[in-house]
N, C-alpha and C positions, 0 to 999 in steps of 0.2 A: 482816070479810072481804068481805061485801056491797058497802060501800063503796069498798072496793080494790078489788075485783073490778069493779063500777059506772066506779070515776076508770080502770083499766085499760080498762075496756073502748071509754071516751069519749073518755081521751087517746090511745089508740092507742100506751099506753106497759106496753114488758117489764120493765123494773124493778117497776110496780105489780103488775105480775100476778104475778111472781116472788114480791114481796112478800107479798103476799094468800096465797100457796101457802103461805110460810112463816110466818104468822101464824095462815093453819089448823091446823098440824100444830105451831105452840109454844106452845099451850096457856092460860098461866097470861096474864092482863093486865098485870102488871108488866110480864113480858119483853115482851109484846106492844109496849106502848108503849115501851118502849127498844128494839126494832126500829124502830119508826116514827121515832122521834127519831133514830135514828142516819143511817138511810134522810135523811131532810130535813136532817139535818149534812153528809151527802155529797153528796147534790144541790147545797146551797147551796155548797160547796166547790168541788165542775164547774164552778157557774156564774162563780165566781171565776177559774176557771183556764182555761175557754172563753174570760172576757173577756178574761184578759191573751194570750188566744194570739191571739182578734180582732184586739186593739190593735197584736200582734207583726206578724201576717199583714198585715194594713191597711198599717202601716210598710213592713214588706220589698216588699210588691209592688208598694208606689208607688216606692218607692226602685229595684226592680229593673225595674221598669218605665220609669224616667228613664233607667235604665243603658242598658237595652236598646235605647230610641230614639236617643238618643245615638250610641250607637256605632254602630248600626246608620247612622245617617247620616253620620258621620265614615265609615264602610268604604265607603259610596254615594259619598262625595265624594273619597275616596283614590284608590279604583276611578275613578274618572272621569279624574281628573288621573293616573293610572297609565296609562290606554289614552292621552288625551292627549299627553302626555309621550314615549311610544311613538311615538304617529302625527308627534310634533313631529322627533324623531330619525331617523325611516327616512326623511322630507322631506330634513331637513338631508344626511342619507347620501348619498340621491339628487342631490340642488342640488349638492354637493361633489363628487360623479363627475362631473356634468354640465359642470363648471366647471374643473376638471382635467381632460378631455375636448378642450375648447376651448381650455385653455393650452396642452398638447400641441399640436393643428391649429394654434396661431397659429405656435409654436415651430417648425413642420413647415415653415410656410409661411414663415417670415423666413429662415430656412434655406434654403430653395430660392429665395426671389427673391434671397436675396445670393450664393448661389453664381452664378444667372443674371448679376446685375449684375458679378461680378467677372469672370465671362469676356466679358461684354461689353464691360466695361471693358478688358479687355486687350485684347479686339481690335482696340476700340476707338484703344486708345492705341497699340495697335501699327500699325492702320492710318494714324497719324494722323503719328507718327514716320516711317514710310516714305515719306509723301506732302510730309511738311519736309524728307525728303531727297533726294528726287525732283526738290522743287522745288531744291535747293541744285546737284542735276549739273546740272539745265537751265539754270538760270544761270549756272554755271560754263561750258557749251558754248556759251551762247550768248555767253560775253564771249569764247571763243575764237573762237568764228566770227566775230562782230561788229570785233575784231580783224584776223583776215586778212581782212577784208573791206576794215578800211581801210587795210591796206598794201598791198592789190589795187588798191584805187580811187586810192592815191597814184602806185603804178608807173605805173599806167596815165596819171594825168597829166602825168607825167613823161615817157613815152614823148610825147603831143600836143607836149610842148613843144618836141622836137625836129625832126621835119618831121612831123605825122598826117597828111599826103596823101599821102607815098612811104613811109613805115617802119612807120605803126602797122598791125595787120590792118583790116579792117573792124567786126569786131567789137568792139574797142580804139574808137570814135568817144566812146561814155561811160564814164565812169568804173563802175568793174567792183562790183556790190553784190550779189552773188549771184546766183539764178534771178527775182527778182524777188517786192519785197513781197508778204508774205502766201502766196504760194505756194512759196517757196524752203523751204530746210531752216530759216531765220531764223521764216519766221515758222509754219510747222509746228511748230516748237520750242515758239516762243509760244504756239500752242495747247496744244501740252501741257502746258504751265507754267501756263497757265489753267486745265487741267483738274487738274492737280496742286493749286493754289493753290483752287480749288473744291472739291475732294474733301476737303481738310485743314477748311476751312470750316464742308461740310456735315458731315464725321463730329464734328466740337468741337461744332457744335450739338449734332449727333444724341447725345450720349455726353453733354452740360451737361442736357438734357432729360431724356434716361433717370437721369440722377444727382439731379435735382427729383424726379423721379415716386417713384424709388426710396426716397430722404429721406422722402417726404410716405408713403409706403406705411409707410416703416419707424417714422416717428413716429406714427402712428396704431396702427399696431399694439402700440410699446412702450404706449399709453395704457391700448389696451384690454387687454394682459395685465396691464400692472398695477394697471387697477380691477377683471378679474377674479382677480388672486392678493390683492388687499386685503379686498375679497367671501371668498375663498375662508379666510383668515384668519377672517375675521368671524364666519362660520359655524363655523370648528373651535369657534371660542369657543362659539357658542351652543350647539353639538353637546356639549361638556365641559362647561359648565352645565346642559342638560339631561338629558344622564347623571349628574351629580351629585343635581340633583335627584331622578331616577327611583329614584337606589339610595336617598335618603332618602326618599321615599314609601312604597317598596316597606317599607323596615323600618317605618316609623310603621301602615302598614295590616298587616303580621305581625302585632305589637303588638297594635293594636287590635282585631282579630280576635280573638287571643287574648281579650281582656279581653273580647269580645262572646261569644264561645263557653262564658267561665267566667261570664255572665247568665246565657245561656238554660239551663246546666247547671244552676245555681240556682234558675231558675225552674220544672224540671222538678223541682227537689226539694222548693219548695215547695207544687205543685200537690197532688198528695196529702191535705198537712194540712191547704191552705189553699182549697184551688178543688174536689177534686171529693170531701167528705166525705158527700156525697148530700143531705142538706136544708140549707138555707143558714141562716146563727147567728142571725136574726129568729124563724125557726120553731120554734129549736132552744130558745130563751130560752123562749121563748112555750108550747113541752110541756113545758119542766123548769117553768116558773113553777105552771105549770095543777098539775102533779102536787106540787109540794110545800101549794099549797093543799090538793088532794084529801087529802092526809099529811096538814097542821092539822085538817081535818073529822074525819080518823078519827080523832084525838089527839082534838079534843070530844066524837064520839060516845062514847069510852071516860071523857071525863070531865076530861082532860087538859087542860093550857095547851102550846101548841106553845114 
């Protein structure tokens, strides 16, 4: 009992002291020693079953601890490519307002300069019709005028031929051509027929220029709508491969979440048996060893072979 009492009190183990108690109070040495024996059958039996839970534990938490890193970095990199993927999408959002924005203005603006050119156009071409027909009465007046002018100018020579010194008037001496070049109605005419014949001119330029600039405007513009509506394609696409991809992200990081949360659940249940049993299995080996020696001692002191 001494000795139990002694290995109890140096190992700092309750089993021996328990033991000792019950080896004072059972009497005969027989049973004594089959207490002790049994005591070191059970010890060495713990120690067999501490090592396969070591071996158990060692396993699991290396194993749950791959999981745990693991996935914990798959959800860091899901997560990543999830906000990505986000910020790539509200971009594309934004670029595709911005670009429908401008198809719209271009559409606004082809629209308003073809309606400008089509009324200019007409007025064009209706100015330009009234000035070819302007020109057509003036010529027609003046081959009437030019006309009696010269069966004015015949008469009147005909009259010289008879006697001009007793029968013509005086004013009968030359042949009769109107008020006189350039300032008669003959060539006031002319002028306006020049000025008819210039106005048609200038508006055919004016309307062949405006119809260049107009073309050149309208071809530019069909260019740039339709490198912005092929852009604007471009992007739907990358906007529906990017939502494609987000909802696949989004499910693969559920998932793995999952499977990360059923780690750390794990790993909270094997904490307990395995992380916080208060001395760790070196020290633990190390007092069951100590004490099943101090057990063989008292098995000698009584006489026994352990």
């Amino acid at each position: 009992v001494r000795a139990l009492q002694q290995a109890a009190s140096h190992a700092k183990s309750k089993q021996l002291a328990r033991l000792a108690a019950r080896v004072m109070e059972a009497g005969p040495f027989d049973k004594i020693i089959g207490m002790i024996k049994d005591m070191i059958a059970k010890l060495t039996e713990q120690a067999g079953e501490e090592a396969d839970h070591k071996e158990f534990c060692d396993g699991e938490l290396q194993a749950n601890k791959q999981t745990r890193d693991s996935k914990t970095s798959d959800v860091n990199s899901m997560t990543a490519s999830k906000e990505r993927l986000e910020a790539t999408i509200a971009k594309l959002t934004e670029e595709r307002a911005a670009l429908s924005d401008a198809i719209a203005e271009l559409d606004a603006a082809m629209s308003e300069a073809t309606a400008i050119r089509q009324k200019e156009s007409n007025e064009n071409t209706e100015a330009i019709k009234d000035a070819k027909a302007a020109q057509e009465a003036v010529k027609a007046a003046l081959g009437v005028l030019e006309g009696f002018y010269a069966k004015a100018a015949s008469a009147t020579a005909l009259t010289q031929t008879r006697d001009p010194k007793h029968e013509a008037p005086a004013s009968f001496t030359e042949p009769y051509t109107g008020m006189g070049q350039g300032t008669g109605v003959i060539g006031m005419l002319e002028v306006i027929l020049s000025d008819f014949v210039r106005l048609d001119q200038e508006t055919s330029s004016e309307e062949a220029a405006a119809q260049a600039a107009f073309d050149e405007f309208s071809s530019t513009s069909n260019a740039d709508k339709d490198a912005k509506t092929e852009e604007l394609e471009t992007k739907r696409k990358q906007k529906v491969a990017a939502e494609a991809d987000l909802a696949q992200t989004m499910r693969d990081l559920k998932s793995t979440q999952k499977e990360l949360n059923a780690a750390l659940k794990y790993f909270d249940k094997l904490k307990p048996s395995c992380l916080d049993a208060g001395v760790d299995f070196a020290e633990r080996t190390a007092r069951r060893e100590e004490e099943i020696a101090s057990l063989k001692d008292a098995l000698k002191t009584l006489g026994e072979d352990a």
